[in-house]
N, C-alpha and C positions, 0 to 999 in steps of 0.2 A: 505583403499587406499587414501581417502583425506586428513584424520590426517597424511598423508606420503606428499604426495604432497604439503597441506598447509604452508611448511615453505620456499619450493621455490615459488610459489607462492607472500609469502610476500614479497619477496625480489626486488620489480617490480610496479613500480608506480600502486594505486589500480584502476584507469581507467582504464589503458595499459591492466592491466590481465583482467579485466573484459572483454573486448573485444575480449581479446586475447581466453579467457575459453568459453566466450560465442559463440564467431564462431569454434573453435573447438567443441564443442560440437553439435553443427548442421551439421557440417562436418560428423564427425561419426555416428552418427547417420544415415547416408545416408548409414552403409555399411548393406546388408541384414542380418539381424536374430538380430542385435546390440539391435532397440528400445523395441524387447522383453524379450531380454535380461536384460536390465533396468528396462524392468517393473516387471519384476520376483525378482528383488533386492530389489526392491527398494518400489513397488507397495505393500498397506497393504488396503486390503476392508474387511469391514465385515457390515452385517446389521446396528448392534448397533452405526456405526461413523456414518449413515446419518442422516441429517439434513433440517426440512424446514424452513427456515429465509424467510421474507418478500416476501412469496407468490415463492420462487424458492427450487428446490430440488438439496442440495449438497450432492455428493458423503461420503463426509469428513467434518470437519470442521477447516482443516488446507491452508490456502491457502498461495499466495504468495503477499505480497504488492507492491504497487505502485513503480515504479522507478526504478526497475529491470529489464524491459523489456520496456523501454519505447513507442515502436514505434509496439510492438505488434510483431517481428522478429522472436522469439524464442517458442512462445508459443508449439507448440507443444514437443518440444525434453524437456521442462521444467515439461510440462505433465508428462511425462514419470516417472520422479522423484515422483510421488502418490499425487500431489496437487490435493483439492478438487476444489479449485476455485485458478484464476490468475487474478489478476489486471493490467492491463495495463497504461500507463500515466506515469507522468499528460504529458498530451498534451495540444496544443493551436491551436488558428484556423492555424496562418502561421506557416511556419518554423523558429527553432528561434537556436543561436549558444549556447545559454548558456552563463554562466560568462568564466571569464580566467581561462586559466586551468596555474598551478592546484589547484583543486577545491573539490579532495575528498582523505583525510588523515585518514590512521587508529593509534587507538591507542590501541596498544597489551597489555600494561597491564592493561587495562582498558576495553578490549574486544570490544571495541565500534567504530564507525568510525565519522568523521563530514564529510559534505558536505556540498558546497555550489553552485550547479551543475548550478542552476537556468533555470528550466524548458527547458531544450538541447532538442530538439525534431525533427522530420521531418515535423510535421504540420498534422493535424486531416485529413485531403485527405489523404495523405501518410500510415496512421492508419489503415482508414475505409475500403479501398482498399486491408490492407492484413489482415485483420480482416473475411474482405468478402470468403477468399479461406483456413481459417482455421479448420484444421478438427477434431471437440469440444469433442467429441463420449464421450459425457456428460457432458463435463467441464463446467462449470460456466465461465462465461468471467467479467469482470467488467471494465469499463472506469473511467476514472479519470482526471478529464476538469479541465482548471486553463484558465487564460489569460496569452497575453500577456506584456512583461515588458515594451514595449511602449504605451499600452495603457491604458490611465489614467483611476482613478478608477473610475470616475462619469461615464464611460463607459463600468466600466466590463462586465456588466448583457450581451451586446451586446456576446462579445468573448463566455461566457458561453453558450448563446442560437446557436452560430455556431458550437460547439464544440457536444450540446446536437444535433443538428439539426443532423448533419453529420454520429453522430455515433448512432443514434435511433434504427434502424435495424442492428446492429451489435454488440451491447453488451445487456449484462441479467441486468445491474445494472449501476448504475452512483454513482459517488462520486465527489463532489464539494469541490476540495482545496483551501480553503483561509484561510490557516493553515502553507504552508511552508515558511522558516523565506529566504529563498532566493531570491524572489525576491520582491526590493523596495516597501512598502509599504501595500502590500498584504495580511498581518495580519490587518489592518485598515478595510477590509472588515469582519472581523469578529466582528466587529462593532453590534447592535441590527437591525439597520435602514438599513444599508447598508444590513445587510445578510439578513432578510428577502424580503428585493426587488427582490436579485437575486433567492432565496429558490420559491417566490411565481410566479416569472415569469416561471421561471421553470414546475413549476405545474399547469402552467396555458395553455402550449403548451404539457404534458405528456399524450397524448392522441390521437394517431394515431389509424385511424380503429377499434376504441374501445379498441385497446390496451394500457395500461401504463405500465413504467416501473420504479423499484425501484430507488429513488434519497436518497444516505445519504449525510452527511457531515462531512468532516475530520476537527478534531478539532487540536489545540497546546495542549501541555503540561502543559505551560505553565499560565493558564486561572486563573485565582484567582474562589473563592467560586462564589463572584456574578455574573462575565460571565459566569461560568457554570449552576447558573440558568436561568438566559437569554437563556441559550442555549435549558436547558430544556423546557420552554416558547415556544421558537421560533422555535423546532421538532413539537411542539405538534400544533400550530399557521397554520406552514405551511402543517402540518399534510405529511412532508418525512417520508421515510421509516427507518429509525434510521441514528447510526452514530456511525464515526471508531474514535477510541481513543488509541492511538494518533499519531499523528507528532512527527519531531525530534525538540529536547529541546534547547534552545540559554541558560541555563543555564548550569555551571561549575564548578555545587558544587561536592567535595568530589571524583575530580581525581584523579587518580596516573600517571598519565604521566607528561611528562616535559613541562615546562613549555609553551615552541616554539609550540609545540602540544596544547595546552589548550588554547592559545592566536589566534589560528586560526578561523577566521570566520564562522557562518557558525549554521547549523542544527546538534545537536550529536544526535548517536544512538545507540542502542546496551545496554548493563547492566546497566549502570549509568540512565538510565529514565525506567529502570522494575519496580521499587516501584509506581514512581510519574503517571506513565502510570495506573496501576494497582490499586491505588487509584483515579482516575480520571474515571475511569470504574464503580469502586464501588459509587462514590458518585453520578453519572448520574442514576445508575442503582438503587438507595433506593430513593434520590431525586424527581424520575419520576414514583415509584413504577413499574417499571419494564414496564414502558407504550410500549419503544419502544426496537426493537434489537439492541446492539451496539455490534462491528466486535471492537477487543483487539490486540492493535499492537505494540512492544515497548519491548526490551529485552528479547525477547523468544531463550532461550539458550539451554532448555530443556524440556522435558515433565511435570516436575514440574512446570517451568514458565508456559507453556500455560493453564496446570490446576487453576494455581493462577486467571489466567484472565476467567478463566469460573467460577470458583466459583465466582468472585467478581462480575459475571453478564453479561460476555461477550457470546455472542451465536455461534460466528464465531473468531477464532485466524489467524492474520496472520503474517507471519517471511519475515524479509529481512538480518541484519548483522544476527541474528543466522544463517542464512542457507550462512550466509557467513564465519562465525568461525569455524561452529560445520559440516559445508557440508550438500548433502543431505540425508543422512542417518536420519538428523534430525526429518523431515517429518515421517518416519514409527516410530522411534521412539515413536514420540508423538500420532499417532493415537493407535497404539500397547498398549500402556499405558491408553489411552481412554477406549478401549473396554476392556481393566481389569477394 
């Protein structure tokens, strides 16, 4: 039914549909017998796909990344499609518009999309609040905190500690992006000095009522050999609970699209960063001798890619343009494939 639907789909600025597919899909959902109807499609459990990463029990190990749902809206009817866990984010303390639109272009024969959304959100209140009335019935939730674009970076730690603060009791995990190449500057805190400031203040407030909860960090693509040992350094320093690899690539090697597409700004995703994603997994993961769990995100098109990222070291896979090319049929696909 999607490979049917996907070409009118394309035909339609890819915010527009996004919006347009994602409130229909909450719409219907509403009609009785529908959401288990989906899960009966679409839903694939078996013992063998669970998983415990960093002290939490996943149903699956297929989940959905960052930037899909930003504000937390849909989670439930995206449930339904058999995700083990869902990310929500990135958020920031306020509400913020994003860049101009437009701001998110796909490119078909390259399978991938760029974006340069920059962190479009309602504001971590907005989040926490329907975060509060969602009904998990085991799902794994994870937050995903960035700052704000007006606030400079000798100030980040602040944005990030309102972001942690607010959504403490409402998600199972944290991810700190200072990884997306969208907004000004914000790869700078991926810095040694800078990231560890904001990683250790962090863990310095992870501790509510005897509670903690998992903090990784999203990393680029893009990192050369030596900041990916930094990186390994600075997991093990701040002693977080692993990290997701990776971000979308400001690299634009070896596209097949036109030119007008390739020159746009911006984060790419989707098959062109499967390789560099996938060895970026692997070198963190022999590098660190497997000290910590890292979540593998980055051209999962199929159940053979997200295999690639579990052999290379990944514990947890998560999809965004696949489950946007391939639909969600994708998800059982890959777990289907798993427990053979």
């Amino acid at each position: 039914m999607y490979q049917f639907l996907k070409p009118i789909f394309f035909q339609f600025d890819p915010e527009k549909i996004h919006h347009f597919v994602t409130g229909t899909l909450q719409t219907v959902q509403k009609i009785w017998g529908l959401p288990k109807v989906i899960k009966g499609s679409f839903k694939y459990e078996h013992p063998s796909l669970e998983r415990e990463v960093f002290g939490l029990k996943f149903k699956n190990p297929v989940g959905l990344a960052a930037g899909f749902d930003k504000n937390g809206e849909y989670i439930e009817e995206l449930a339904n499609f058999g995700f083990g866990f869902i990310e929500v984010g990135t958020v920031t303390p306020l509400p913020q518009p994003g860049n101009d639109k437009p701001r998110m272009f796909r490119l078909p024969k390259d399978e991938a999309l760029i974006n340069r959304m920059g962190f479009n959100n309602k504001g971590v209140d907005v989040l926490a609040r329907k975060l509060e009335s969602v009904k998990r019935e085991g799902l794994i939730i994870g937050g995903n905190i960035g700052k704000n674009k007006n606030t400079p970076n000798e100030e980040a730690v602040s944005d990030y500690i309102k972001c942690f603060d607010r959504l403490f009791n409402v998600v199972d995990y944290f991810v700190v992006n200072v990884s997306s190449p969208n907004t000004p500057n914000l790869r700078a805190l991926q810095e040694k000095e800078p990231l560890k400031n904001i990683l250790n203040t962090l863990q310095e407030r992870n501790n509510k009522d005897g509670i903690s909860k998992p903090i990784l960090l999203k990393i680029a693509p893009d990192l050369t050999d030596s900041q990916l040992d930094d990186i390994v350094e600075i997991v093990q320093e701040t002693k977080i609970a692993g990290v997701i690899a990776t971000n979308t690539t400001i690299s634009r090697e070896n596209l097949n699209s036109p030119e007008y597409l390739k020159n746009e700004t911006g984060g790419l995703s989707g098959k062109p960063v499967k390789d560099r994603s996938t060895e970026v997994i692997r070198y963190l993961s022999e590098k660190s001798n497997k000290a910590f769990p890292i979540i593998g995100v980055g051209g999962i098109h199929s159940a053979k890619d997200a295999k690639e990222k579990l052999d290379a070291g990944a514990a947890l896979v998560q999809i965004y343009t696949g489950f946007i090319y391939e639909g969600p049929a994708l998800i059982k696909r890959i777990n289907k494939s798993l427990k053979r």
